[in-house]
C-alpha positions as a Markdown table, in Angstrom:
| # | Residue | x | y | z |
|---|---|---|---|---|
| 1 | Unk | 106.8 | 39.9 | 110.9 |
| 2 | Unk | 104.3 | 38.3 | 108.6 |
| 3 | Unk | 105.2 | 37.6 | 104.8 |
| 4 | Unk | 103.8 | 39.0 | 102.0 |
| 5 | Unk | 102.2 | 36.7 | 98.9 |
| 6 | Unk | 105.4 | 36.7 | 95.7 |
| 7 | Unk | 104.6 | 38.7 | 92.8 |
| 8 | Unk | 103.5 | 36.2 | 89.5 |
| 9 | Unk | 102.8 | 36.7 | 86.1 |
| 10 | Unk | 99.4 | 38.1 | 85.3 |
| 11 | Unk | 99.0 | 40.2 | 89.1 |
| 12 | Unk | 96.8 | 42.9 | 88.8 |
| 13 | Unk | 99.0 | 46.2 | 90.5 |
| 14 | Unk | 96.9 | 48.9 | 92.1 |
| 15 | Unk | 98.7 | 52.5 | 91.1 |
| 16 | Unk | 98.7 | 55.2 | 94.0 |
| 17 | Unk | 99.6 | 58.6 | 94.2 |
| 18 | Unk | 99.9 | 58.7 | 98.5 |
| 19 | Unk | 102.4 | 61.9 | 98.1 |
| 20 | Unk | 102.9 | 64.6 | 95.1 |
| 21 | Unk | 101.1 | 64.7 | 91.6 |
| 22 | Unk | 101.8 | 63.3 | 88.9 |
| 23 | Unk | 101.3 | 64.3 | 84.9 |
| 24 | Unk | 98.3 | 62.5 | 82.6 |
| 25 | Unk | 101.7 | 61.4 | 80.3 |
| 26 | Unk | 104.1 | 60.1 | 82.7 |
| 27 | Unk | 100.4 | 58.5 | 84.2 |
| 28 | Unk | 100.0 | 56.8 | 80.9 |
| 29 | Unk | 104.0 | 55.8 | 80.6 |
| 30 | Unk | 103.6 | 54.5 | 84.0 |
| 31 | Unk | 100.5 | 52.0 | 82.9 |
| 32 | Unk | 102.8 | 50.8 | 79.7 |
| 33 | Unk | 105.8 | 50.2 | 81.9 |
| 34 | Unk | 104.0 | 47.8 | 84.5 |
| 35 | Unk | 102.2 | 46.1 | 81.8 |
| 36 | Unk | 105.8 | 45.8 | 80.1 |
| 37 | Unk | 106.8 | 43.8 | 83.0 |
| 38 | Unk | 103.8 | 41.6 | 82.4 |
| 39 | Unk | 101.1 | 43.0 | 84.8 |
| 40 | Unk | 97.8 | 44.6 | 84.8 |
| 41 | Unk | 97.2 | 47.2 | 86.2 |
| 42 | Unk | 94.2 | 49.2 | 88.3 |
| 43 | Unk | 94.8 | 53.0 | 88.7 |
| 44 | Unk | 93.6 | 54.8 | 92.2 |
| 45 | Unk | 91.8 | 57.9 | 91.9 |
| 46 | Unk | 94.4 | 59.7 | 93.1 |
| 47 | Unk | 96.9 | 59.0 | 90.2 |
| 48 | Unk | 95.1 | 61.7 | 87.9 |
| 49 | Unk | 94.5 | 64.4 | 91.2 |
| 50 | Unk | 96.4 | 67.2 | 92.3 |
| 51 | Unk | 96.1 | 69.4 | 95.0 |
| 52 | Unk | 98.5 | 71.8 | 95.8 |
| 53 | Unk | 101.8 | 69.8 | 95.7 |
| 54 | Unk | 99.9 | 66.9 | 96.8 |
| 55 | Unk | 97.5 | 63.8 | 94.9 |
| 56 | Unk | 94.3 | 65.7 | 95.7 |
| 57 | Unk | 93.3 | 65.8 | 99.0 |
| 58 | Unk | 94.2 | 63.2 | 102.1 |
| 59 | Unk | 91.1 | 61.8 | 101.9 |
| 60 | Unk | 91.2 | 60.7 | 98.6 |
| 61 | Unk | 94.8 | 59.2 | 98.9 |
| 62 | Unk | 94.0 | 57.4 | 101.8 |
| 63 | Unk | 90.8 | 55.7 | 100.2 |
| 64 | Unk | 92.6 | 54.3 | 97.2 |
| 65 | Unk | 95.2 | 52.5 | 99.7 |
| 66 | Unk | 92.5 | 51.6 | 102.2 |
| 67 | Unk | 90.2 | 50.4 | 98.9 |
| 68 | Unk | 93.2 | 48.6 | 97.2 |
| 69 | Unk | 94.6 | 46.6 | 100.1 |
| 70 | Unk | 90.8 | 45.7 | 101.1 |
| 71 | Unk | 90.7 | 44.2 | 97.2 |
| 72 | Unk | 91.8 | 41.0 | 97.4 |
| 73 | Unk | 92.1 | 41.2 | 93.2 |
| 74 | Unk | 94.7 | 43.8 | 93.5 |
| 75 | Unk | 98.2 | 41.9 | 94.5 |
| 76 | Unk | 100.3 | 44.1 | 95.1 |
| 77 | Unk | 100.5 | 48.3 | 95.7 |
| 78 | Unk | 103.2 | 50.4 | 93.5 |
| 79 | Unk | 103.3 | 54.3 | 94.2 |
| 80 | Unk | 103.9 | 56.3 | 91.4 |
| 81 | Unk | 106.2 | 58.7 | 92.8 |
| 82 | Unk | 106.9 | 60.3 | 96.6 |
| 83 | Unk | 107.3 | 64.1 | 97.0 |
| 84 | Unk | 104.9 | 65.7 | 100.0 |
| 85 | Unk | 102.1 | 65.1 | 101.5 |
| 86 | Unk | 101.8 | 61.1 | 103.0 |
| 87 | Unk | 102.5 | 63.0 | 107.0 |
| 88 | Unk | 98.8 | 63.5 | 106.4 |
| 89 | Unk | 97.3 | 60.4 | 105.7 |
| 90 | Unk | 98.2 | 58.6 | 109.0 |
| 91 | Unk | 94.8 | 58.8 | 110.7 |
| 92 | Unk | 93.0 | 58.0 | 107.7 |
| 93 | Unk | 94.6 | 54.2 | 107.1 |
| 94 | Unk | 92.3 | 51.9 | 108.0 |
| 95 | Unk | 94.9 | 49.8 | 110.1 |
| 96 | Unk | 92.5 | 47.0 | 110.6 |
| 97 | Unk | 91.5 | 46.2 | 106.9 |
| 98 | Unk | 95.3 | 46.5 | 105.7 |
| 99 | Unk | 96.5 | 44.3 | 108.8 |
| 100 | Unk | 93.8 | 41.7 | 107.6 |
| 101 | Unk | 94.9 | 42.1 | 103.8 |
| 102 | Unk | 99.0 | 42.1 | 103.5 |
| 103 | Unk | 100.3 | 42.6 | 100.3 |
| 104 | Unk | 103.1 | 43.7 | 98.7 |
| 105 | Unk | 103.8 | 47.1 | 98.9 |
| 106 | Unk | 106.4 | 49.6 | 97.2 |
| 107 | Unk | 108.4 | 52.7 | 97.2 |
| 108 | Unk | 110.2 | 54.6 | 99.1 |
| 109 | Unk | 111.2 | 59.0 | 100.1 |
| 110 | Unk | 107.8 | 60.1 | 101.0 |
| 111 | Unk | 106.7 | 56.7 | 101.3 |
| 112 | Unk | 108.7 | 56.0 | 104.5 |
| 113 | Unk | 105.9 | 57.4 | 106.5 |
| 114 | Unk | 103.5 | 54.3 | 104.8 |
| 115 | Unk | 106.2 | 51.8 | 105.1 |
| 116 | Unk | 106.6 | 52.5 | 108.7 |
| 117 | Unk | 102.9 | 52.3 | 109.7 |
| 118 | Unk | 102.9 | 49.2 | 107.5 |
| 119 | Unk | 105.3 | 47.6 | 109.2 |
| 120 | Unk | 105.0 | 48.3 | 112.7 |
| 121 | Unk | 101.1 | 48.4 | 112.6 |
| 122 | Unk | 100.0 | 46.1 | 110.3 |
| 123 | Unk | 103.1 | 43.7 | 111.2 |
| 124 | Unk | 104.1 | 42.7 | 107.6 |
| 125 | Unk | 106.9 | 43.2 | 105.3 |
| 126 | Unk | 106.9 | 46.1 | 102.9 |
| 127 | Unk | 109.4 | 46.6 | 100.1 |
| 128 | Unk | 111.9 | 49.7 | 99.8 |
| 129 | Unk | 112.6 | 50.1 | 96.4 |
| 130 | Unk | 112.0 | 52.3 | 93.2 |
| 131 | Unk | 108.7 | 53.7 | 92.0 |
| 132 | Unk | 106.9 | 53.7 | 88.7 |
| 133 | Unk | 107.0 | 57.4 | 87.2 |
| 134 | Unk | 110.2 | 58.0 | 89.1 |
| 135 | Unk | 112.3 | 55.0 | 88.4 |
| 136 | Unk | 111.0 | 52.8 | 85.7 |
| 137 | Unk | 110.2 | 55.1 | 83.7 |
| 138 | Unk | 113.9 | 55.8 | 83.1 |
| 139 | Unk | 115.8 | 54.0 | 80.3 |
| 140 | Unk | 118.3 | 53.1 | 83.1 |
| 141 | Unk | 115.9 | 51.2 | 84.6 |
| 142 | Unk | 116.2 | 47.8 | 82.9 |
| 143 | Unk | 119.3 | 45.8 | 84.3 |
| 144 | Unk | 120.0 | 46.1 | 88.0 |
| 145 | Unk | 117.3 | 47.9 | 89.1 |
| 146 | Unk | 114.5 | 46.2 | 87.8 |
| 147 | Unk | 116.1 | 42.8 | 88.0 |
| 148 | Unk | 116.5 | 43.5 | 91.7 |
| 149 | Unk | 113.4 | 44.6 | 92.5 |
| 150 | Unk | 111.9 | 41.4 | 90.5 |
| 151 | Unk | 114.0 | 38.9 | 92.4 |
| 152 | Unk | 112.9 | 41.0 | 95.5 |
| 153 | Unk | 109.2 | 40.7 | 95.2 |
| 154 | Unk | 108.8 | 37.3 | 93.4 |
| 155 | Unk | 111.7 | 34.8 | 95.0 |
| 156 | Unk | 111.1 | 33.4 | 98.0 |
| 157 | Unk | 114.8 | 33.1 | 98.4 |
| 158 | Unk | 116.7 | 35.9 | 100.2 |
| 159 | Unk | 118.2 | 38.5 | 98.6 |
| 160 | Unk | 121.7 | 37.7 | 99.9 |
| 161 | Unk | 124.2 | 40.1 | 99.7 |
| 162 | Unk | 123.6 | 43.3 | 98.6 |
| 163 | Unk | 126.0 | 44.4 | 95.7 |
| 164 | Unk | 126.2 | 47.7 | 94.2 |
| 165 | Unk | 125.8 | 49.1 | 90.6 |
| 166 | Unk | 128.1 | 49.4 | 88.3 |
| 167 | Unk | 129.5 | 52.4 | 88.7 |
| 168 | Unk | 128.2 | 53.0 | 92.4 |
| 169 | Unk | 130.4 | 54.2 | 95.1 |
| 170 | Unk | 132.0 | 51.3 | 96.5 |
| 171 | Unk | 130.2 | 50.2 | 100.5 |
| 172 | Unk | 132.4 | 50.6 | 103.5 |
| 173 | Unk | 132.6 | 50.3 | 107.2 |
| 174 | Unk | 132.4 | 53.3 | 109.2 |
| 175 | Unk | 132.3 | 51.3 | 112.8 |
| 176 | Unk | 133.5 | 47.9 | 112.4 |
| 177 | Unk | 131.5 | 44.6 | 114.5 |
| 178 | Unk | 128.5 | 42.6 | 113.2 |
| 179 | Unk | 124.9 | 42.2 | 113.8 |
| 180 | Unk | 121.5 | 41.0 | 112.7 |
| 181 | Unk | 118.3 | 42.7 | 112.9 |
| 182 | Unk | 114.5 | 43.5 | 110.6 |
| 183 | Unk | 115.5 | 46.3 | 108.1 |
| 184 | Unk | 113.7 | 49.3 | 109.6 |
| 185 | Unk | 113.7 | 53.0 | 108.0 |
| 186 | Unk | 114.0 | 54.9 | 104.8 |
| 187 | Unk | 114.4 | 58.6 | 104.4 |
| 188 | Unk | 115.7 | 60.3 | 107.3 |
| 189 | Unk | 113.7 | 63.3 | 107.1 |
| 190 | Unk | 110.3 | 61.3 | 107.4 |
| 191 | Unk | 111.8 | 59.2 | 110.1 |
| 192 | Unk | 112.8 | 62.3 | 112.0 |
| 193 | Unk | 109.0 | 63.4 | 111.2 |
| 194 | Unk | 106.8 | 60.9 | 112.8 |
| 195 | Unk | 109.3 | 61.2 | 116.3 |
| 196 | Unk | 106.7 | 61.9 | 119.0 |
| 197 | Unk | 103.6 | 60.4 | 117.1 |
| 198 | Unk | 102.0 | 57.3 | 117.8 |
| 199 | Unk | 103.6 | 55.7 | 114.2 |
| 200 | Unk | 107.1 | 56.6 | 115.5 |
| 201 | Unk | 110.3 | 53.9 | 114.3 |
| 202 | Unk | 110.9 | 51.6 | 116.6 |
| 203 | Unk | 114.8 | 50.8 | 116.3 |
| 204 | Unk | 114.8 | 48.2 | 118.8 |
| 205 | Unk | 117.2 | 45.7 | 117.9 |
| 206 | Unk | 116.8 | 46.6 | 114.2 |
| 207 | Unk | 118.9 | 47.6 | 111.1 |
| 208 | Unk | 117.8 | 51.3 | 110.7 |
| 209 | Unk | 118.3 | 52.4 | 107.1 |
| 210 | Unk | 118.9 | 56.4 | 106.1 |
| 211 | Unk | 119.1 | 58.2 | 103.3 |
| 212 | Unk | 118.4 | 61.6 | 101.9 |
| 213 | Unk | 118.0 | 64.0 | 99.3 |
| 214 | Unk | 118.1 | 67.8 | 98.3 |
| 215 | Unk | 119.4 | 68.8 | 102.3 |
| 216 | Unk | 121.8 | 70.9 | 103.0 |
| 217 | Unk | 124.7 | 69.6 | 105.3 |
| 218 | Unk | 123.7 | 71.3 | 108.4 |
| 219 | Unk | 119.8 | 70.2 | 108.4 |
| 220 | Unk | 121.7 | 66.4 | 107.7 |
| 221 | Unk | 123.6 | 67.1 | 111.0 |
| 222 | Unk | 120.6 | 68.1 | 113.2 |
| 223 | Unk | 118.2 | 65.1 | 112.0 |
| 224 | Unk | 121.0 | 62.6 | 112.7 |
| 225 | Unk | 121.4 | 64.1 | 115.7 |
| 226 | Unk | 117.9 | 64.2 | 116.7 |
| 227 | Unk | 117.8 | 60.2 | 116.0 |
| 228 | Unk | 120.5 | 60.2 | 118.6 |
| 229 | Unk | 118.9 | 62.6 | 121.3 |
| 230 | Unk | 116.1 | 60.4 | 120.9 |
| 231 | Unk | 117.8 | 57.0 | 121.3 |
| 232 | Unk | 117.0 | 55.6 | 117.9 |
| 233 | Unk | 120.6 | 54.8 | 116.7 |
| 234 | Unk | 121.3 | 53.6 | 120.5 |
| 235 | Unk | 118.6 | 51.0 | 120.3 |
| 236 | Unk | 119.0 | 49.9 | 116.7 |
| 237 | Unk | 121.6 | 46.7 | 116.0 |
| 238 | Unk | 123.7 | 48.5 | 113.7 |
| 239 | Unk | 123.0 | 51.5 | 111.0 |
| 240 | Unk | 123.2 | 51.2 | 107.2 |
| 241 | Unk | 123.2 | 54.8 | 105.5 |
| 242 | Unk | 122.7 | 54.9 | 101.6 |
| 243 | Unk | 122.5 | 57.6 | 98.9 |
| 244 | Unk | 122.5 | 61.1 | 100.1 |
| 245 | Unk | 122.0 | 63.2 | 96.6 |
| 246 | Unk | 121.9 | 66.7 | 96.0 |
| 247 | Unk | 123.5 | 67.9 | 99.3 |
| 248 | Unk | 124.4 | 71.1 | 99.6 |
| 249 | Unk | 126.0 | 73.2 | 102.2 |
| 250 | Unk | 124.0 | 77.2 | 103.7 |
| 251 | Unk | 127.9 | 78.5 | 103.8 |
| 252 | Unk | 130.4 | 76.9 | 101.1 |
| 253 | Unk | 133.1 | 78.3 | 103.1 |
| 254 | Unk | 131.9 | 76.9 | 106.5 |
| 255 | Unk | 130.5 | 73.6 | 106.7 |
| 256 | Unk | 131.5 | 70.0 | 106.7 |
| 257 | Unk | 131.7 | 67.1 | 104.7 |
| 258 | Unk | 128.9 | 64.8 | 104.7 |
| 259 | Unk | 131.8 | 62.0 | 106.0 |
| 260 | Unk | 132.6 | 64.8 | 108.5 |
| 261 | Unk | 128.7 | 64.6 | 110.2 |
| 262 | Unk | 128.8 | 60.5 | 110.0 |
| 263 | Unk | 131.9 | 60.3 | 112.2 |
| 264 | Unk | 130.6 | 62.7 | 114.6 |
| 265 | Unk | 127.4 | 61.9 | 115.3 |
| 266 | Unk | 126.5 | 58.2 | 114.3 |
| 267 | Unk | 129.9 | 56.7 | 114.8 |
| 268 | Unk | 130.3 | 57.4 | 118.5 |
| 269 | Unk | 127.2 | 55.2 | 119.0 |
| 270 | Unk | 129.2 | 52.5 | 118.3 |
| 271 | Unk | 126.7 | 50.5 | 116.3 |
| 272 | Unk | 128.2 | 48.4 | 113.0 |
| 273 | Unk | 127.7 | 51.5 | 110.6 |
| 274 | Unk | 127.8 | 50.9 | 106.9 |
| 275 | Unk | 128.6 | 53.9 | 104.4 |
| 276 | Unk | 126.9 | 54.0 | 100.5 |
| 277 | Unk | 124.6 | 51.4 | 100.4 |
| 278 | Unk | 122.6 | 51.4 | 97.3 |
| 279 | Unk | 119.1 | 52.5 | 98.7 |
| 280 | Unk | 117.6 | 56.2 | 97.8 |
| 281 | Unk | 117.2 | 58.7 | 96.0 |
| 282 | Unk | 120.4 | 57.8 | 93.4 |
| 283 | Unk | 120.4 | 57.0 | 89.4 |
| 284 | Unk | 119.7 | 52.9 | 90.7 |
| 285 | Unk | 118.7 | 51.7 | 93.3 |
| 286 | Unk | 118.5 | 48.1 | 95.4 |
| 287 | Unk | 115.0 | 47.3 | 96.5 |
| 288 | Unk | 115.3 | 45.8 | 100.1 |
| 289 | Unk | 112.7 | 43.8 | 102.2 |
| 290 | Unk | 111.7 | 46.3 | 105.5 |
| 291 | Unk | 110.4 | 44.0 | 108.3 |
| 292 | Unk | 113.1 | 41.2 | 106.8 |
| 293 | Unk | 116.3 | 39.8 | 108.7 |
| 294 | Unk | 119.2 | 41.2 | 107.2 |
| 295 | Unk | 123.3 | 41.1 | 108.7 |
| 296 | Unk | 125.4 | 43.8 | 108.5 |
| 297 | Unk | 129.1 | 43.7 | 108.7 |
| 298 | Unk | 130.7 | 46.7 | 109.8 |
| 299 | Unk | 134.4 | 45.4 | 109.5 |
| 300 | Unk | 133.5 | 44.4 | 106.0 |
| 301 | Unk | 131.2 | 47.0 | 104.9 |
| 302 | Unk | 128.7 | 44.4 | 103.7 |
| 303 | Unk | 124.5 | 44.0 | 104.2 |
| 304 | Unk | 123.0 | 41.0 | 103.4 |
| 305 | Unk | 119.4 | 40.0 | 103.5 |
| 306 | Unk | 119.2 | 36.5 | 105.3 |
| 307 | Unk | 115.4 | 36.9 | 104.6 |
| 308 | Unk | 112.9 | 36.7 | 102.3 |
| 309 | Unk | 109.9 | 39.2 | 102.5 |
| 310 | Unk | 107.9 | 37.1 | 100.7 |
| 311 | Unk | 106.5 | 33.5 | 100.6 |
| 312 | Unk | 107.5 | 30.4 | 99.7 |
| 313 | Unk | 106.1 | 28.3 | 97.3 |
């Protein structure tokens, strides 16, 4: 897996809006915030379209992220938010001109569908972590978030162990063991998505990482248990499962806890599982290196990224 070039003072960021719209404000709070963090910035078309409940139309998604990785100016890619609509952009990438150009690229939700064609296609690392309207536009932003996503895309050193918020639900072990393996996933409803196309995850050997948002218990249950049918969490090295927000249950008074679906259907896979990782669609969030090595201690109920994603100096 190739490495991507650090992020440096000055870098001229290209803006995207690969999924759902976004407003002209939060647009214009979004351009302050990167230049805040002492960047320019370069705004795709598609960051002041709409279309439905998608960024204007596929084709004009797909040619900002073709045009911007083909720019050798622009240094790095930051989506303004996920939402719908990136399951359509697939067969308009040009693989071959983003293969040729690697760079830094950022988000995560809808994004997963991107980050896994990234990866696996173009054979470099991407970077799961928050995006600009979404994330760092919220005064929570400053502090953990933003300093990990900084130390993420600039230092060539690995991330090391990954350490919760303050506040965050404490990481533990739900099968014990250890393993190492490239960080592979995102949101386990895209995942689950692209099974049966030719961009579907590869798990082999990998540390496959799932989270979710605004699912009820039952549709959690049949995804995780589609990944299993199709041999994903068989094949991966061991399974790291982060923030799962805003999940509700069809029937209150029948249903199960979210605990309740991990220990039926991942844990009997055997693979060193960890539970609450800080990655998704929480309040903060850890950005993490996809396509980097990382360990994961199920005993322990510890990640840590052995890996840089990006280069050295």
């Amino acid at each position: 897996m190739r490495k991507v070039r650090p992020l440096a003072d000055g870098d001229l960021i290209g803006l995207v809006a690969p999924s759902s719209p976004s407003t002209g404000e939060a647009v214009e709070g979004a351009i302050r915030a990167v230049e805040k963090m002492g960047f320019s910035v370069r705004l795709g078309r598609s960051c002041h379209a709409a279309l439905g409940y998608m960024a204007g139309p596929e084709e004009l998604r797909a040619a900002d992220l073709n045009a911007f990785f083909a720019d050798d100016a622009v240094k790095a890619i930051f989506c303004l938010r996920g939402g719908d609509g990136a399951i359509r952009l697939p067969p308009l990438i040009d693989m071959a001109v983003v293969a040729a150009h690697p760079k830094i690229f950022l988000g995560y939700s809808d994004i997963t569908i991107l980050h896994l064609m990234f990866t696996q296609k173009g054979g470099f690392c991407t970077f799961h972590g928050p995006m600009v309207v979404t994330d760092f536009l919220r005064k929570t932003f400053a502090g953990y978030e933003e300093d990990c996503l900084l130390k993420a895309l600039s230092d060539s050193r690995p991330l090391g162990e990954i350490v919760p918020f303050e506040g965050a639900p404490a990481m533990e072990g739900l099968v014990g063991g250890c393993a190492e393996g490239e960080l592979t996933g995102g949101n386990l409803a895209l995942v689950c998505s692209l099974l049966g196309t030719p961009w579907e995850i590869d798990t082999r050997g990998k540390v496959l990482l799932l989270e979710d948002t605004d699912e009820p218990v039952y549709r959690i249950d049949r995804m995780l248990s589609q990944l299993r049918l199709a041999g994903k969490l068989e094949d991966a090295a061991a399974v790291v499962l982060g923030q799962f927000t805003n999940i509700t249950a069809k029937d209150p008074k029948r249903t199960f806890r979210l605990e309740e679906i991990f220990e039926a259907v991942v844990a009997p896979v055997g693979k060193p599982t960890v539970l609450n990782a800080p990655f998704g669609h929480g309040t903060k969030k850890a950005t993490l290196p996809l396509g980097a090595r990382a360990a994961v201690d199920g005993s322990r109920g510890t990640v840590t990224v052995i890996e840089s994603a990006v280069e050295g100096a």
